[in-house]
N, C-alpha and C positions, 0 to 999 in steps of 0.2 A: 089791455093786459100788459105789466110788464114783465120781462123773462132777462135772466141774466145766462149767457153761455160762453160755457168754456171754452176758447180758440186755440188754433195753434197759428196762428196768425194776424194782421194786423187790419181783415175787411172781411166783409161778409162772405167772402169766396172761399178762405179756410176750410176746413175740416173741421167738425168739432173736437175737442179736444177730448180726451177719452177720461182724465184723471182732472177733477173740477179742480183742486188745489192745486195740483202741480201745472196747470196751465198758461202757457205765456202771456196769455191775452185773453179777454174778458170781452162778450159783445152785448152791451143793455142795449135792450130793443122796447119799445113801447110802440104798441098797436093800436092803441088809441090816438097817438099822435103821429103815429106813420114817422118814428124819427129812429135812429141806432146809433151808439157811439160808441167807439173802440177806445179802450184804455188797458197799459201793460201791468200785467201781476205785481205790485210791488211787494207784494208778500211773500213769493213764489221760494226763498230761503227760511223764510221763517220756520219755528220750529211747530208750529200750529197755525197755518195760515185760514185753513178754513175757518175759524172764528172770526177773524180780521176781514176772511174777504166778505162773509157775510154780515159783519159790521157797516163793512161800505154801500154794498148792496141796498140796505133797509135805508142808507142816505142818499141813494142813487133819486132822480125826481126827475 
């Protein structure tokens, strides 16, 4: 399963972040392959970020 969450930091130790667009950090986890990778909101100004970050998302692999 993949699952993408919203951080407020830059490792799995964070909090999650409470507001999925407005959050700093992003954690894709894949459970089927036991891997996670942290990368920063580049959206996080934009004026619709949730589109965009759910764009990345569906390219995430």
């Amino acid at each position: 399963m993949k699952i993408l969450v919203p951080s407020s930091g830059e490792d799995i130790t964070n909090k999650i972040d409470e507001h999925f667009s407005k959050a700093k950090y992003f954690i894709f986890m894949d459970s089927e392959k036991d891997v996670w990778e942290v990368f920063e909101n580049e959206f996080l100004h934009d004026k619709h970020p949730g589109d965009e970050i759910a764009k990345k998302a569906i390219d995430l692999k």
